[in-house]
N, C-alpha and C positions, 0 to 999 in steps of 0.2 A: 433495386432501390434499397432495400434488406441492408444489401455488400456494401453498401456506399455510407450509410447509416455508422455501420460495424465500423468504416475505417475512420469517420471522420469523431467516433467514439475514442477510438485507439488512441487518436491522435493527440486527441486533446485529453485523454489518460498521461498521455508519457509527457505534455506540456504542465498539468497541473498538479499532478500527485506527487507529493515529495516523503509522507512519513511512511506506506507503504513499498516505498521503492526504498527505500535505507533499511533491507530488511535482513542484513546480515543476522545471523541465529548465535544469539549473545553466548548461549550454551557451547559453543563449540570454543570457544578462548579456552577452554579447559582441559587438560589431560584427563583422556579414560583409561583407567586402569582397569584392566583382564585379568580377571583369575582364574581362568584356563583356555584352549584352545576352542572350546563347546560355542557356536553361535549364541546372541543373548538378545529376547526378545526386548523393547521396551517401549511407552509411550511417554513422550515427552512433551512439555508445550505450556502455555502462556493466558491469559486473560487478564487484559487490560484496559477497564475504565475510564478515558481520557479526556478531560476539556483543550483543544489545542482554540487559540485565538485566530488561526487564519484555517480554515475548514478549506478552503477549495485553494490553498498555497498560489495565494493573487498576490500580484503585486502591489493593486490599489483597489481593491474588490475584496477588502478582509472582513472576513465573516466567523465569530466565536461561535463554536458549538461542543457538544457532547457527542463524544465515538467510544464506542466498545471493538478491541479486535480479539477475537480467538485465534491462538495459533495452534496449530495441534501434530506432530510430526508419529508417524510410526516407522523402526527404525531396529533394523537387524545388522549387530555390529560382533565382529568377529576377529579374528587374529589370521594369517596366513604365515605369521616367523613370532618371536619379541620384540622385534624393532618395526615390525609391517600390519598394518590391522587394515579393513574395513569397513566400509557402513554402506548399507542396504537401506533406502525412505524413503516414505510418501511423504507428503507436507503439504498442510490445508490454511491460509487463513483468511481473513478478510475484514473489512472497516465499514462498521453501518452509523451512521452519522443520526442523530435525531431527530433534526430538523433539513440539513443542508446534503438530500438524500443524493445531489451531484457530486458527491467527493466520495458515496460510496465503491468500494472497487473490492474486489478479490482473487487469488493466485492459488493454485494449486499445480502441485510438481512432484516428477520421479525424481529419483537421480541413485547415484551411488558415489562414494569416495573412498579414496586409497592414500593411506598415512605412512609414512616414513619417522620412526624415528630417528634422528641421527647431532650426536653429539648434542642432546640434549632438547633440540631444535624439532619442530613437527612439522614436515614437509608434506601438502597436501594437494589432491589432484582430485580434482570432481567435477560430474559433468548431471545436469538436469536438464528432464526436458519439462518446460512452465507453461503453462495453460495462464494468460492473463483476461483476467472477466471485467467486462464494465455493470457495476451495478455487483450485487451480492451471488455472484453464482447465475447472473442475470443472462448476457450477451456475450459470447466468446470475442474477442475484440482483437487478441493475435495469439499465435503461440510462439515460443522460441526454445532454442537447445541454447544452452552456456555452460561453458569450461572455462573453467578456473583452477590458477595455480594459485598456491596461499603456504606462505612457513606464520608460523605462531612458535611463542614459546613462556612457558611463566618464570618469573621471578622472585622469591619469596625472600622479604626482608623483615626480621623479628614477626610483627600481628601485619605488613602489610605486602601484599600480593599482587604484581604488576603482570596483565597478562599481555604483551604486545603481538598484534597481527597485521600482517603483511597480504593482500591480497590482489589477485588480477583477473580478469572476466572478460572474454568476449562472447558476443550475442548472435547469436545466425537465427532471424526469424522470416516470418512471412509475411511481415508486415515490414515495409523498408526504415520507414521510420525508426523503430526499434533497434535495430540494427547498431552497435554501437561497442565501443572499448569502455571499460569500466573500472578506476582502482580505488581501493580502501587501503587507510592505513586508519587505525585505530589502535588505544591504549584502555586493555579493562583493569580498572583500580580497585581492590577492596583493602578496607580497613577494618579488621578485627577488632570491635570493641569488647564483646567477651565472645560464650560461647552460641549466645542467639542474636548478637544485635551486631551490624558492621555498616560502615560509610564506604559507598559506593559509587564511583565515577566512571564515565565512559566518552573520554573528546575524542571526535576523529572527525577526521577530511576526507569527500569520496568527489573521484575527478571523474565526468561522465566528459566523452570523445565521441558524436555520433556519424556512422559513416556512408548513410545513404537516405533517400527519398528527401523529403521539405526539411529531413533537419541535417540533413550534409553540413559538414562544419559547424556544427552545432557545436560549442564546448561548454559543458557548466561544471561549479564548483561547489559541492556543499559544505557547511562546515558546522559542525553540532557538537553541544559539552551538555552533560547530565550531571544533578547532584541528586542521590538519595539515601535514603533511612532502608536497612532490608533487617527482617524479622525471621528466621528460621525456625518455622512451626514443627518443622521435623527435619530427618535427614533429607527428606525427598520434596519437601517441601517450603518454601518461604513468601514471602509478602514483601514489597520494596517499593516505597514510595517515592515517584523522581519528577523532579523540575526538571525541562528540558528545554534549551534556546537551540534554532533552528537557521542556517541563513546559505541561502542560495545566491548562488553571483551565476552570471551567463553572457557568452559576448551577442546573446541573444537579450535585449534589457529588458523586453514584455516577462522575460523568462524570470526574472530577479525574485525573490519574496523573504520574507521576515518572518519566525513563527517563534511560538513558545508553547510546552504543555506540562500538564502537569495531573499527576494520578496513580494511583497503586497500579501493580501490576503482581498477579500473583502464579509463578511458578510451580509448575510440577515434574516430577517424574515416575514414573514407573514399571 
């Protein structure tokens, strides 16, 4: 009874969560520069206060609420040539809702990735293995391995910084459902107003393809643009306040939804 509970959790996870699942790591658009061969510890990660308008991502069941997610990655990144580096991470986060405790969910994941520089371009190859939970750390609900190929590369024009990435994902888990082809394309914008304050944008499109159990031919589409204010409290640290419109298509139409959020989000590293 337990099993059956768990699946029909999972399921309706991967049918209703949508800002959890768009959870590409904004931090990674960026080149890291090494200054030497030596491994380097670091913890990296996020806390973000959110009101979104559709809490449980329905299509006609929208419900406004208040979420908090912590993201928190630890992360052992290294060099193996100057054009090839690594990374070594754990990665924790999760979405606890205030009132509309069904949209809570949480993820926690190994992985490692291997970077290529070449001609300018960041060639990338990562594989994790993801632990997805329904509820906060609640109920294991599936697990899955994903490997992903991704090039990124920045662009730097007078104060404004275009970082474009290219991404590809497939999912082997143990839940059939889950199972699925994934791509992102996204574009991170920042605009340098001086040396603490810059405007901020990040639109992308992510094509989810799903290839087995109830959602066999499942295809959805999301499509998401951010505007915000970011405040650089130090070098390792800033504050970035974003509006965010959210909108999901599916040739599944139960599947369809609208969102919008809006809230600081304040990064660290160290």
């Amino acid at each position: 009874m337990r099993g059956s509970r768990i699946v029909l959790a999972a399921t309706s996870f991967l049918y209703a969560s949508g800002a959890i699942a768009a959870d590409i790591d904004l931090t990674e658009l960026r080149k890291v520069e090494y200054t030497s061969m030596s491994p380097t510890w670091s913890v990296v990660g996020s806390l973000s206060p959110t009101y979104t308008a559709n809490a449980l991502f329905s299509r006609d069941d929208r419900r406004g609420d208040f979420y908090y997610e912590p993201d928190v990655s630890l992360r052992l990144d290294g060099e193996l040539a100057p054009d090839l580096s690594y990374r070594i991470f754990a990665r924790a986060q999760f979405e606890a809702f205030s009132r509309e405790h069904d949209g809570n969910a949480a993820i926690a994941r190994l992985g490692a990735r291997l970077t290529k520089n070449l001609y300018g371009w960041r060639i990338s190859a990562t594989y994790e293995n993801r632990y997805d939970y329904d509820g906060v750390f609640r109920d294991l609900a599936f697990t899955s391995h994903d490997v992903t190929g991704a090039i990124a590369r920045d662009f730097t024009f007078d104060n404004v910084t275009l970082s474009p990435l290219l991404q590809l994902t497939y999912r082997f888990s143990d839940l059939a459902e889950a199972r699925r082809w994934r791509f992102d394309a996204l574009v991170g914008i920042e605009v340098e107003l001086n040396s603490k304050w810059s405007i901020v944008s990040t639109p992308f499109i992510e094509a989810f393809w799903f290839t087995d159990g109830l959602n066999r031919d499942r295809e959805d589409q999301i499509y998401s643009a951010s505007l915000g204010l970011k405040y650089n409290i130090a070098s390792n640290v800033s504050l970035t306040t974003n509006v965010i419109y959210e909108a999901r298509n599916s040739n599944v139409a139960l599947r369809h939804y609208r969102d919008w959020m809006i809230g600081p989000r304040l990064d660290f590293a160290f």
